[in-house]
Structures are given as structure tokens and as C-alpha cells.
C-alpha positions in Angstrom: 6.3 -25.6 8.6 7.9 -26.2 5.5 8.6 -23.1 2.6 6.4 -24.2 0.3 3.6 -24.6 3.3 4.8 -20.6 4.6 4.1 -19.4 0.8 0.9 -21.1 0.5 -0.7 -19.7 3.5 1.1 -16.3 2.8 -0.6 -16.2 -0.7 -4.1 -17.2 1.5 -3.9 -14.2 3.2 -3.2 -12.3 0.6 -6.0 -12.5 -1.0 -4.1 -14.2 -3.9 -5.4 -17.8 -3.7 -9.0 -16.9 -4.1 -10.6 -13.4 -5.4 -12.9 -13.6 -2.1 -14.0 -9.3 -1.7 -17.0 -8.0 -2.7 -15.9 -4.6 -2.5 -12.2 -2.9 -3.3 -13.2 -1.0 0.1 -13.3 -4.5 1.6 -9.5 -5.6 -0.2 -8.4 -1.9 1.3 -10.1 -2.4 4.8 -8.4 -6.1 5.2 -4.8 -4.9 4.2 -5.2 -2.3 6.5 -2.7 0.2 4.1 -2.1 -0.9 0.7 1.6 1.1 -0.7 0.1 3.2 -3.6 2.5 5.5 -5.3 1.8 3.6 -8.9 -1.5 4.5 -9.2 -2.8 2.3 -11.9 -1.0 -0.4 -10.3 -1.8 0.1 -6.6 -5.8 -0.3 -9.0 -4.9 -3.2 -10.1 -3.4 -4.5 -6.9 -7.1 -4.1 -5.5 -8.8 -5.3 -8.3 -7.2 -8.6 -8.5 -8.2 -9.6 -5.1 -11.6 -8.5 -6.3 -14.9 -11.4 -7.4 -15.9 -8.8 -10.2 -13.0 -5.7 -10.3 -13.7 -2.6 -12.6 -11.1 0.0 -12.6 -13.8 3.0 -12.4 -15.3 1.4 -9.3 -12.0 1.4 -7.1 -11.7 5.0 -8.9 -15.3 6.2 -7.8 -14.6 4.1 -4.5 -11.2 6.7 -3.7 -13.6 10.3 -5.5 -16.2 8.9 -2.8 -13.9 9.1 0.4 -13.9 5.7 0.6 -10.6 5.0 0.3 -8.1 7.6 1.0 -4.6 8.0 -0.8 -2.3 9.6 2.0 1.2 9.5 3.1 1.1 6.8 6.5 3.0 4.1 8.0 6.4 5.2 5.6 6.7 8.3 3.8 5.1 7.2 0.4 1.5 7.2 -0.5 -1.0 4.6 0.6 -4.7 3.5 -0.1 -6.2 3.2 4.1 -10.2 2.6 4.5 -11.3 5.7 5.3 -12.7 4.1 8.9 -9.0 3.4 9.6 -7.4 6.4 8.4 -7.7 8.4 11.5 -6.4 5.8 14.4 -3.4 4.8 11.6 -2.5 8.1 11.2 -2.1 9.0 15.0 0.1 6.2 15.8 2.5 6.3 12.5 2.5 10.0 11.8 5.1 10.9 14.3 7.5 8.1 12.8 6.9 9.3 9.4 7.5 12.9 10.3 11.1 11.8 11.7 12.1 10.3 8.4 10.8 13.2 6.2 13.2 15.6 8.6 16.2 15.5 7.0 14.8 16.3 3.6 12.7 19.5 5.4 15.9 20.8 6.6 17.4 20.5 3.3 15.2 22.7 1.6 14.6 25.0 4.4 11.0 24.5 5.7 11.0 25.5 9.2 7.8 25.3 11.4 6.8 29.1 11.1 6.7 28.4 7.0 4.3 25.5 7.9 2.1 26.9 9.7 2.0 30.0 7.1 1.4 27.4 4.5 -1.2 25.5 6.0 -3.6 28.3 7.1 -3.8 29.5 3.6 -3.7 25.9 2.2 -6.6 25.5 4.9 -8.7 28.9 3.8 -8.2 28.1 -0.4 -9.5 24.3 0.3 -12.4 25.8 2.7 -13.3 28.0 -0.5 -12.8 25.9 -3.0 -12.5 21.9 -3.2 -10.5 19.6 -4.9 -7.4 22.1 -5.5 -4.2 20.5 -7.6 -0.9 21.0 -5.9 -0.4 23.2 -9.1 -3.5 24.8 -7.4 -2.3 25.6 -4.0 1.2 26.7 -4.8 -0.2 29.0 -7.2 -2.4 30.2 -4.6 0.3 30.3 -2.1 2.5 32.6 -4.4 -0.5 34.8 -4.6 0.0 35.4 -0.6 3.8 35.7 -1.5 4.7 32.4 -0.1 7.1 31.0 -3.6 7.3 27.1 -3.2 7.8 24.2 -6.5 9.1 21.1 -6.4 10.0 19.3 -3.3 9.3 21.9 -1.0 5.7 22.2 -2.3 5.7 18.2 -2.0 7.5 18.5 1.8 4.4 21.3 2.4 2.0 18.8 1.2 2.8 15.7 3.2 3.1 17.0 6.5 -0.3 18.3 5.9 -1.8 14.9 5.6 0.7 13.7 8.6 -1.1 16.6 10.3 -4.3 15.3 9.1 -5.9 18.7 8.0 -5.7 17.4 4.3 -5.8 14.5 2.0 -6.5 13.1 -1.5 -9.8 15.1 -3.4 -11.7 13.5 -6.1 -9.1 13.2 -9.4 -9.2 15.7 -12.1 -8.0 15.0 -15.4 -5.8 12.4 -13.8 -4.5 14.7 -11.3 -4.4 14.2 -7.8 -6.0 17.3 -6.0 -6.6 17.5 -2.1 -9.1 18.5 0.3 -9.8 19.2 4.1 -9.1 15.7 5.9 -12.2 16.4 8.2 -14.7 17.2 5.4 -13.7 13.9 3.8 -13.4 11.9 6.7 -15.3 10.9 9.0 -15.4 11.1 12.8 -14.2 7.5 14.6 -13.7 6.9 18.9 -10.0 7.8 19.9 -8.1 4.6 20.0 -5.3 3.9 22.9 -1.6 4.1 22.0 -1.4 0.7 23.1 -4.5 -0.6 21.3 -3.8 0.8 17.7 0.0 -0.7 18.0 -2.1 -4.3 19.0 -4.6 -3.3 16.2 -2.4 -3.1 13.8 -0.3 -5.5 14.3 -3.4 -7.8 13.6 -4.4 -6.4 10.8 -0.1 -7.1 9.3 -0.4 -10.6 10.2 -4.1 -11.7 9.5 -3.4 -9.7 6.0 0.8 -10.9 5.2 1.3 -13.6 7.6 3.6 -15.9 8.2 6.0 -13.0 8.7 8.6 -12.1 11.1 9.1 -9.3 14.0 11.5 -7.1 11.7 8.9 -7.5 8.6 5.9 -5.8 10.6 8.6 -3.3 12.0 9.6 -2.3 8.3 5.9 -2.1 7.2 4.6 -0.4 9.8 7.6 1.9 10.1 7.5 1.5 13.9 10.5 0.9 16.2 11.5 -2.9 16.9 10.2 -2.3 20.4 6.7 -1.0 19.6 6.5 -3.6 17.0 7.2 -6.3 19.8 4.3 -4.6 21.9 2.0 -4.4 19.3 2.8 -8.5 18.4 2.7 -9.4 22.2 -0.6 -8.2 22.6 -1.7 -10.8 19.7 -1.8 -13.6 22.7 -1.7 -17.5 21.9 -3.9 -17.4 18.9 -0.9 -16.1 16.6 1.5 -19.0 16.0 5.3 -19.1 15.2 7.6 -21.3 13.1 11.4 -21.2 12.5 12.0 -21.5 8.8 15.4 -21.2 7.5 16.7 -19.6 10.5 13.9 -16.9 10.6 11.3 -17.0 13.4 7.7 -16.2 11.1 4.5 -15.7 12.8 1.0 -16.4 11.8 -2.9 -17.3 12.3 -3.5 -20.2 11.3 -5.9 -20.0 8.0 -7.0 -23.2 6.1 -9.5 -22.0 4.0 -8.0 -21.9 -0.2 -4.6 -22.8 1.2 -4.0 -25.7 -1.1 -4.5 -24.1 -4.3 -1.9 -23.0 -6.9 -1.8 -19.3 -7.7 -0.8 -17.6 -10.9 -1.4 -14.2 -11.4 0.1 -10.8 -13.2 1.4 -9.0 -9.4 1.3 -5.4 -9.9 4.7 -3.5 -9.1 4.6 -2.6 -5.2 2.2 -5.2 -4.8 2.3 -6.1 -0.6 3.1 -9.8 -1.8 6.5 -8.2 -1.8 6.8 -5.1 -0.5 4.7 -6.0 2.7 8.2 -7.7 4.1 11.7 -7.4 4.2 13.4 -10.2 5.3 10.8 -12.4 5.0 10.7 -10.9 1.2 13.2 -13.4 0.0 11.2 -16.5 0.7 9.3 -16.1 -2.2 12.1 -15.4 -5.1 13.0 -18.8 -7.0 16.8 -20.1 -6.2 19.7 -18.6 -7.6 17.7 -15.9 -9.3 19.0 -12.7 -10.3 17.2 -10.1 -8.2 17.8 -7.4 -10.2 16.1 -9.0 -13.4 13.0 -9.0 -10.8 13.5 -5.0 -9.8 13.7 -6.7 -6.2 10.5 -7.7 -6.3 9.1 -4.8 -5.4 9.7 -2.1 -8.8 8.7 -4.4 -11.7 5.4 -6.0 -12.1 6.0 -10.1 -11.4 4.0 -13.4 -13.2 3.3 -15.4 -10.1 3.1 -19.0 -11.8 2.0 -22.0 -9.5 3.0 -20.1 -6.2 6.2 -19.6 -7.5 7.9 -16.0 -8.7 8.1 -17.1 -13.1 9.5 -13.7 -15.0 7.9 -9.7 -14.9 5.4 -8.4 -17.1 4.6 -4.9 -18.7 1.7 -3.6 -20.6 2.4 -3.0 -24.3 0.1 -1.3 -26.9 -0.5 -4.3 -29.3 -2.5 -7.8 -28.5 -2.4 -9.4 -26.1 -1.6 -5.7 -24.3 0.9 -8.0 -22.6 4.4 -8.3 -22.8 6.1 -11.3 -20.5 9.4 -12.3 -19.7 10.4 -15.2 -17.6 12.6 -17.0 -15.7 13.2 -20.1 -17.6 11.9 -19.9 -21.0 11.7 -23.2 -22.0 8.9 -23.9 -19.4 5.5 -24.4 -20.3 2.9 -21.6 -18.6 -0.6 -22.5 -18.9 -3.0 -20.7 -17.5 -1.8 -17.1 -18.2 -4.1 -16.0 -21.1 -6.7 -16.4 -18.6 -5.0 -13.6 -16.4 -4.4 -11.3 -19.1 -7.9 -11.4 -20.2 -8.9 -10.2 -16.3 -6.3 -7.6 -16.7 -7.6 -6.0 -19.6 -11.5 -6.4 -18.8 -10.4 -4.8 -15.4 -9.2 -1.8 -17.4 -11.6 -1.5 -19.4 -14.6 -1.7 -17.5 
């Protein structure tokens, strides 16, 4: 397989190469965990994939329960189907929990302040739904228990590790939280073995071609539970070498001759679903750091190929662009704008 063949079958699986979902639960359910700490961009990192996207449907879609926004697979927040949420959670929860240790030390949270934490957390949220964090810690002080800041946040996440809490219905453009089993719903247990098989599928149907190491870093599993997970994949996943890198991937023929040019979202998975698979998909001899990595600004995808970043700016066309190469020709992109803003504003 050649780089520009691993790019367009990448950008088929995507999602990128034809706006095929009904649903943003569908775009959510197929990526298995979508990385989410942008907000309005993790939106418009579902809408895009979307036949008809609205921004107020993906936001009545997470108020519904429909898509939760949790801490899974690293520590940073994620939009997971809420009929994935559960199984997900169990297998990552105890890798994220290692790497959220060292800062839980730092600031002195022990397991006895926890558990203290959590059972009034538990009773305020039984009481009364929807609380801000503002809410709880204020609530929490009440019951003499003084946490701001990163403590409160530290409090917060291994809550949803725990799974007795996750995201509420926004207030005010606040995130607030409520009890993970009143929001979600009851699933059958899943196998160690079978979620690490499960999700492996979901990486590589969803980001293939990819390597070994790139499912290890999005998953946030150890390279030998990442190898389980891919051997259980049998014949149907395929591998080529490609610049010395062994990628895997289904084979998927459907849209994977068209050209894609899009406005990516900052933390979009095109980029931060791999790691050293990432690089593929910059242009040669690009500076990086003009790009934010690929991962912290928002990128112009022009004909497959990474063109310059984008921001939102208050004047017409609401779109500011920088690229590459200026004195290329880019046609094609008012046409992307316009979805941008009738996404925001419907």
C-alpha cells in the first residue's frame, strides 16, 4: 500500500470522505470515544461527519444521555455512546486511575478523602440533579470538606472512573454532573478479554490503517493488552509496511477514491487518534509547530492533504485561514465554511 492509498482509506473510515450518519449518536457509537475537552469543537467534530448536523441536536443528543462526556481511555474528557460507556469504562478505568496518581498525591487526596467526598457528592446529586462543580464543592464545604481547583477536579474524575457520576444536562454553558446509574443505562457484563478484542475493533474499523503503538496510545492500554486485543481481530484485519511502520486495517472500498477537504476541528481523531502513525498525514518538510502538532489548532484538510489551520473570527466569512503555501489555488472551501456556520447556527 502506497501513502497516498493508507490516507485515503484512513479518511474512509473516518467518516471524512463522505458525511454517511444519520445520527451524531451514530458518529459517537462508530468512533467508539471521540477526545472532547474543546467542547464546541469535539461538536463540530460530530457534526461534520453528519448528512444534516445541527449544533443543538448533538447538544440535546449529550442533555438526553445519549452521549456521555466522561474522563475514559486517557485522563481527558471524551464523548462515549451511552451503550458503550459502561464496558469502556471497566477496562480503561484502572489505567486512567494510574496516570491521574501522581497528580492525587500532589495535592493530598488520599482514599479516606474520597470516599468522604463521594458519599456527600452521591447524597447532593440524589437530591438534587444536574449540580455544577461550583455546586458540589460548595456543598462539600458546607459538610466541612474545603476543596477548589485541581483537587475539586482530581475529586471529580475519579468519580466518573468510579462510575457513580458523569456529565448532567448543561446549564448556562456549564458542565454539571449527575448519578452515572440514573443516566445510564444497564448493559450485560463484558469479559476482560472480550472488551480488549471489542475495542480494538471499534480503533481499527473507525482510524485504520494504524499501527500496534497507535491503538496502545489511544486506548491508553499497555503494549501487551493492545497486542491481545489486535490478535483477537483474526485474518479479516490486514497489515502493510509503509515507511518502515507495520499499519493494520479492514479493508473498506466504499468512498475511498474521493478527495476530501474539510475545516478539522482542533483534537479532531484524524490526528489525535494516533501517534506514530500521526505523521503520515503532515505535508513534507512542514513546520509542525505552525500546525499545533496537528492535534491543538483547527486544520484545512484540502484534497486529502493537511493545507494551513483555521480559526473562527467575528466578521464574514466567520473564517479566518492560513495555509501552507499561499500561492496555491483552494477551491472548494467556501462550500465548507458555509456548513460550518449553518451547523452553528442551526
Amino acid at each position: 500500500m502506497k501513502v497516498k492509498e493508507l490516507i485515503e482509506l484512513r479518511l474512509a473510515n473516518q467518516g471524512l470522505t463522505s458525511a454517511e450518519f444519520n445520527t451524531c449518536a451514530d458518529v459517537v457509537s462508530h468512533f467508539g470515544a471521540m477526545q472532547s475537552q474543546d467542547y464546541l469543537m469535539a461538536k463540530w467534530a460530530v457534526g461534520m461527519r453528519m448528512q444534516n448536523p445541527s449544533d443543538s441536536d448533538i447538544e440535546m443528543s449529550i442533555n438526553a444521555g445519549e452521549i456521555i462526556r466522561t474522563h475514559i481511555l486517557r485522563p481527558t474528557w471524551h464523548f462515549v455512546h451511552a451503550k458503550d460507556i459502561r464496558w469502556m469504562m471497566e477496562l480503561s478505568a484502572p489505567n486512567v486511575k494510574k496516570a491521574t496518581q501522581y497528580i492525587d498525591k500532589q495535592v493530598g487526596l488520599t482514599d479516606s478523602v474520597f470516599k468522604k467526598a463521594w458519599k456527600i457528592i452521591e447524597a447532593e446529586l440524589d437530591n438534587n440533579d444536574n449540580l455544577s462543580k461550583e455546586d458540589l464543592t460548595d456543598r462539600l464545604a458546607k459538610k466541612k470538606i474545603k476543596i477548589k481547583g485541581l483537587l475539586a477536579t482530581q475529586i471529580l474524575i475519579r468519580a466518573e472512573l468510579e462510575m457513580r457520576i458523569c456529565n448532567g444536562e448543561r446549564k448556562e454553558n456549564k458542565v454539571t454532573y449527575t448519578l452515572f446509574d440514573r443516566r445510564v443505562p444497564s448493559s450485560e457484563n463484558i469479559s476482560r478479554k472480550d472488551a480488549l478484542v471489542k475495542l480494538a475493533s471499534v480503533y481499527f474499523k473507525s482510524r485504520g490503517p494504524a499501527t500496534a503503538k497507535d491503538f496502545a496510545w489511544w486506548s491508553g492500554l499497555n503494549m501487551a493488552d493492545a497486542t491481545f486485543g489486535i490478535s483477537g481481530l483474526g485474518s479479516d484485519l490486514k497489515s502493510t509496511s509503509v515507511d518502515g511502520l507495520n499499519y493494520l486495517y479492514f479493508e473498506n472500498t466504499q468512498h475511498q477514491k474521493k478527495k476530501v477537504t474539510a475545516l478539522l476541528p482542533s483534537y479532531d481523531e484524524y490526528m489525535v487518534g494516533y501517534t506514530e502513525g500521526r505523521d503520515i498525514a503532515f505535508p513534507a518538510d512542514t513546520d509542525k509547530s505552525f500546525l499545533g502538532n496537528g492535534i491543538f489548532k483547527p486544520l484545512v484538510l484540502f484534497n486529502n492533504a493537511i493545507a494551513g489551520i483555521w480559526k473562527k473570527v467575528k466578521k464574514e466569512p466567520f473564517v479566518e485561514i492560513q495555509f501552507i503555501d499561499d500561492n496555491k489555488k483552494y477551491s472548494g472551501l467556501n462550500s465548507k465554511i458555509e456548513s460550518l456556520t449553518s451547523f452553528l447556527q442551526k
